[in-house]
KEDO-642905 format. One record per residue: residue in one letter; x, z, y of N, C-alpha, C, O in turn. Coordinates in steps of 0.001 Angstrom, whole numbers, plus 500000, padded with zeros to 6 digits. Last residue first. Example, Ala and Ser with C-alpha at 12.3 -4.5 7.8 and 13.67 -1.06 7.14 Angstrom:
// KEDO-642905
S512850507080497750513670507140498940512900507870500030513409508039501138;A513190507800494310512300507800495500513200507800496700514236508465496681;
***
This chain:
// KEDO-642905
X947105173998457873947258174702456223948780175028456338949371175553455395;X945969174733460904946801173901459557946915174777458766946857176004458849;X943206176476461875944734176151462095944876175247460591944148175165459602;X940039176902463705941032176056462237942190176019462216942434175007462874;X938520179579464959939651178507465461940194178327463723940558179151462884;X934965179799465616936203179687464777937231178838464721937117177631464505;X934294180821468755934569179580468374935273179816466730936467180079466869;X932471182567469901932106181899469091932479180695468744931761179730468480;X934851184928471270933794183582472086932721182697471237932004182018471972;X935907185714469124934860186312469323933764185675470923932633185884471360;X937521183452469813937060183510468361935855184213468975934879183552469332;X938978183934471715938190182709471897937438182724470518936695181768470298;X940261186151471455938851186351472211938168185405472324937036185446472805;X942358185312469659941029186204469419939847186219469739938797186265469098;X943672184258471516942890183100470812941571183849470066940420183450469884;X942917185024474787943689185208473733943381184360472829942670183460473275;X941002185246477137942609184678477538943794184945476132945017185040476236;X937661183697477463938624184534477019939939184262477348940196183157477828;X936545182637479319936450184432479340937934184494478708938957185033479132;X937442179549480283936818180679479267936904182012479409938027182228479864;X936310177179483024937632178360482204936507179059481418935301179175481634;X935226173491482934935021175442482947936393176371482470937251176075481638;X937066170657484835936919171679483028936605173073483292937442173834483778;X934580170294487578936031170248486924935472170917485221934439171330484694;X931285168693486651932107169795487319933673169257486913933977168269486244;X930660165961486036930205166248486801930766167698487321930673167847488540;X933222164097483815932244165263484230931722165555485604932573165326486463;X934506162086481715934199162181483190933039163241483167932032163095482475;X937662162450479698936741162492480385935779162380481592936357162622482652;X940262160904477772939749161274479191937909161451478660937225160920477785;X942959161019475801942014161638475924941336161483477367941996162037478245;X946374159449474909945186160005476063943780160015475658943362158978475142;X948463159968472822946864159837473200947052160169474076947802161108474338;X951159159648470424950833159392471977949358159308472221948917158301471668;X953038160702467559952087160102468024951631160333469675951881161470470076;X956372159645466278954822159922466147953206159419466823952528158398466704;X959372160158466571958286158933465583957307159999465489957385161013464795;X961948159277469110961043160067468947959976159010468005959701157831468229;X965530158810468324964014158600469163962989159106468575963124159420467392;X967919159281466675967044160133468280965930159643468676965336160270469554;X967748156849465410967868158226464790967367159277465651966471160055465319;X966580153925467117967534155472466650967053156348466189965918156727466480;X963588153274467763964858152318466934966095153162466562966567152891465458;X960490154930466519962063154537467310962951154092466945963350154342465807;X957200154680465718958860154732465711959489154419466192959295153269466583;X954280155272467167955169154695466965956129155371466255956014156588466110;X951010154906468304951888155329467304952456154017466780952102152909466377;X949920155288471570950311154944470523950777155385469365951022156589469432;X946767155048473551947716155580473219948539154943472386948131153797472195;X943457155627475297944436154635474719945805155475473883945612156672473670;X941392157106475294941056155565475946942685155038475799942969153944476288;X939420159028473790940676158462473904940467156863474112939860155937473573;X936953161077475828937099159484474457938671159044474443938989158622475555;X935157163984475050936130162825475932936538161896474791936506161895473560;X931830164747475833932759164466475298934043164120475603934092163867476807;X929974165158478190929912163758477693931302163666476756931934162613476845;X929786168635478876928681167330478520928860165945478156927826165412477753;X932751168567478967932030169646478209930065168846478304929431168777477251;X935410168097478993934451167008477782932899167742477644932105167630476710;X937141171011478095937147169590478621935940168675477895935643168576476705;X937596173928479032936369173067478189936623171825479108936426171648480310;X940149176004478716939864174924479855938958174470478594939342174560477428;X942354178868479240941326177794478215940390177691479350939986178407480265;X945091180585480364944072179942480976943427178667479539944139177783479062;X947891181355479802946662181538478574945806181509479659945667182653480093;X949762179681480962948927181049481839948566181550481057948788182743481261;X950296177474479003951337178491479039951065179691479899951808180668479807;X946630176316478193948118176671478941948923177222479073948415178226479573;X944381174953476309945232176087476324946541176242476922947534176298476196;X941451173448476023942867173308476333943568174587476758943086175188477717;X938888171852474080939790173372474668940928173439474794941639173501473791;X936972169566474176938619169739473888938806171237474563938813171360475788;X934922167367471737935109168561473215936108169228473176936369169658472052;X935285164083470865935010165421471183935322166260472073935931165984473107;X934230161301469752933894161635471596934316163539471171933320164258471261;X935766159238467302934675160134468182934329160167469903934240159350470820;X937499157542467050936210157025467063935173158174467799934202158029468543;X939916159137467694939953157457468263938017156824468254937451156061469036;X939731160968465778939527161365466594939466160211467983939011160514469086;X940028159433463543938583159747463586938697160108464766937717159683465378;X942779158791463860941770157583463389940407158105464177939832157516465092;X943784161312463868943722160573465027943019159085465122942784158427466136;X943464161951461107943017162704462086943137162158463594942469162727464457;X944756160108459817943298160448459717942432160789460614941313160392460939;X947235161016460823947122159881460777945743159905461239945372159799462408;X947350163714459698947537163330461466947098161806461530946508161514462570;X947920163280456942946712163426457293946866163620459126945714163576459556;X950376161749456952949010160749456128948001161759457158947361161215458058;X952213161683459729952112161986458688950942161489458352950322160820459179;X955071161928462154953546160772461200953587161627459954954543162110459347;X956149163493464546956038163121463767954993162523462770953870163006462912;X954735165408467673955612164349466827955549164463465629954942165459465235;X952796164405470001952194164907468907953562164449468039953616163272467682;X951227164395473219952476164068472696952801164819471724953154165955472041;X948619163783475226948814164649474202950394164024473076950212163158472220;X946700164215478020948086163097477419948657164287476405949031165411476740;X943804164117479391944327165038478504945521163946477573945217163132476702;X941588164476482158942857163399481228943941164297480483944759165037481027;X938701164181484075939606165170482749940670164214482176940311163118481746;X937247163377486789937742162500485511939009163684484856940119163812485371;X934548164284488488936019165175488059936374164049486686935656164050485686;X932664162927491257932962163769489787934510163936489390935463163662490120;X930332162606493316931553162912493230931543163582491626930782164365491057;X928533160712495814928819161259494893930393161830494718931341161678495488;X927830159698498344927254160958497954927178161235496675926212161815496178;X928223157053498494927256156714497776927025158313497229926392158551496200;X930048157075500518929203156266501088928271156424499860927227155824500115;X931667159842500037931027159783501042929681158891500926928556159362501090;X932726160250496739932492159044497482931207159347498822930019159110498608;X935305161140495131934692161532495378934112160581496356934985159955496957;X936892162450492331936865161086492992935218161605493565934312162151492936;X939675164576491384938512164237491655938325162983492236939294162347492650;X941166164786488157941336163692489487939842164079489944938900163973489159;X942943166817485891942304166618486517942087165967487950942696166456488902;X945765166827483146945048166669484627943615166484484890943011165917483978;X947645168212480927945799168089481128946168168476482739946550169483483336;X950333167209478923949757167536479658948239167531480029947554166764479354;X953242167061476538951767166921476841951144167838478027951407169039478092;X955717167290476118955259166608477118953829166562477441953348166087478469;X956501170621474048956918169038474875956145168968476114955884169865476916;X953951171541471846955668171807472712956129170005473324956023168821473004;X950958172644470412951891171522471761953562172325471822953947173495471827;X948918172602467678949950173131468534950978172385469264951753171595468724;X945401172675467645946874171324467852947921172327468008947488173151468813;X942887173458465609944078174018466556944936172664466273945106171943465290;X939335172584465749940871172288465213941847172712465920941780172345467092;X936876174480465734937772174174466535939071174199465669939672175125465124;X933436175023464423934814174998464032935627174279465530934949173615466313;X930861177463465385931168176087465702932866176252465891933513176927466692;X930457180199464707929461179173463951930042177557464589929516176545464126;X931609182761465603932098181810464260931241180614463617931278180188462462;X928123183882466865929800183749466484930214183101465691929424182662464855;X925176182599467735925790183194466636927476182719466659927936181586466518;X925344181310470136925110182665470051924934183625468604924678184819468445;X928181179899471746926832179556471010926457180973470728927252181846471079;X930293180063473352929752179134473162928539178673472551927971177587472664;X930386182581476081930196182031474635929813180039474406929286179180475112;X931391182331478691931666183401478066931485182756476754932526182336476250;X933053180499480855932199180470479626932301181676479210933405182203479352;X932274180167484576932992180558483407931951180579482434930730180631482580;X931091179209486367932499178764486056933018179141485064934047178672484578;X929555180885487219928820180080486218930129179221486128929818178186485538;X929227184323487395930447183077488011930148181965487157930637182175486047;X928018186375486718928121186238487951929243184956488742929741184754489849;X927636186134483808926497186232484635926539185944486388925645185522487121;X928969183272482390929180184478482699928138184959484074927943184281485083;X926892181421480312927972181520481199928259182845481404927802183648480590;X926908179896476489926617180944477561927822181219478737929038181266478549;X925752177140475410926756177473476258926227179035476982925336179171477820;X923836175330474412924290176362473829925200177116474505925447178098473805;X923611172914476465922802173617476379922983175048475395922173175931475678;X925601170827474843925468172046476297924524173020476328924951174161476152;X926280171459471405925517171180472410925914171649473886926480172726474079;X928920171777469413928578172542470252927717171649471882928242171352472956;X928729169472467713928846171059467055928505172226468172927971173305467919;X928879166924468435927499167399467930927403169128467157926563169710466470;X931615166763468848930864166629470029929527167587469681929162168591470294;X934093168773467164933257168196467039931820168189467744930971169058467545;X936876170416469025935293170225468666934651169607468450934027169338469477;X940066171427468903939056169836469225937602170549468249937535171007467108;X942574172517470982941397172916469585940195171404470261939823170831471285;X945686172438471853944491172157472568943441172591470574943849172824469437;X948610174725473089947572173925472055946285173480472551945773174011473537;X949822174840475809950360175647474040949676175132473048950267175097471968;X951457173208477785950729173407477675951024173650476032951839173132475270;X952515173315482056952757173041480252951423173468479399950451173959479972;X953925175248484535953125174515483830953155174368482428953727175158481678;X953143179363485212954157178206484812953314176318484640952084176288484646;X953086181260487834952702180718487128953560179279485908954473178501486186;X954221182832489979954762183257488634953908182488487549953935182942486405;X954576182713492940955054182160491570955460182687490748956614183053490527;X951160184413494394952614184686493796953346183450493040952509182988492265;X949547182232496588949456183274495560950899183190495035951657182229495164;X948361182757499831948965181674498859949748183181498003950180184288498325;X944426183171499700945616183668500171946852182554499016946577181911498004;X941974181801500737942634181713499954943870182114500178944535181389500919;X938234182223501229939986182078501473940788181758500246940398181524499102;X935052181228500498935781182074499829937109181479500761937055180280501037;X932373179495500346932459180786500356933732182003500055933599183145499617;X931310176544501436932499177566501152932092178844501621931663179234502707;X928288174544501049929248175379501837930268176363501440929662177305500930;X926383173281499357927891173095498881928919173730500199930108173426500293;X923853174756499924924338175136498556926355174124498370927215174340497516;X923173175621503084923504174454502269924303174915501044925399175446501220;
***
């Protein structure tokens, strides 16, 4: 039976941390599924994304704070299904004109999210149906201390969890065929 276990699990060292260092956003129609190369012996993993390099852009976010990327499975005996809902809470401070823009369009799209963890573990969120921000805010605070920017959630629903990437640098996510965009 193709969903039988194949593997232990020993309990592993702490030395992992949580949190999270940046996410890169993909425009949905930039990187098809079907362009996806896996890794030959672990289809969990991405090796490329497309097969000419540097050919599909990725916006860099850079994170400090609160933002986080869960994953929920839901899984249903009586109707023999099961999928992985992706939720990506992204805590972004301060307003500005073009973040603004940029969370307008990113409110209308559907894109594909590479998420980047304090492990350097990259995560493909969204990776066949996009993810859609299904809510959030922007705000200001009534003090001088409170926090003025911006709040998303991002979710997805996929049929696997988020793939890991080969790579574990941003380099290698480049020579993954992603060109990573940073801010000006």
């Amino acid at each position: 039976m193709s969903c039988d276990l194949s593997l232990g699990r020993i309990e592993p060292c702490k030395d992992s941390t949580g949190g999270l260092d940046a996410v890169y956003f993909i425009n949905f129609d930039d990187a098809p599924v079907e362009d996806i190369d896996y890794n030959a012996t672990n289809t969990d993993v991405i090796e490329k994304l497309n097969s000419i390099p540097g050919t599909i852009n990725a916006y860099k976010y850079e994170l400090k704070g609160t933002s986080s990327f869960e994953q929920t499975i839901t899984s249903s005996r009586d109707n023999g299904t099961t999928f992985f809902e992706q939720v990506l809470n992204l805590s972004l401070k301060k307003q500005d004109l073009a973040t603004h823009k940029e969370v307008k369009l990113m409110s209308f799209g559907r894109p594909h999210i590479i998420v980047k963890d304090h492990n350097n573990n990259f995560f493909y969120c969204g990776l066949e149906h996009g993810a859609e921000v299904t809510g959030g805010t922007i705000s200001t605070g009534a003090a001088l201390g409170d926090a003025s920017g911006y709040n998303i959630t991002l979710t997805a629903q996929e049929r696997v969890p988020a793939n890991f990437f080969e790579a574990t640098t941003q380099a290698a996510l480049d020579a993954a065929g992603v060109n990573v965009i940073e801010a000006p």
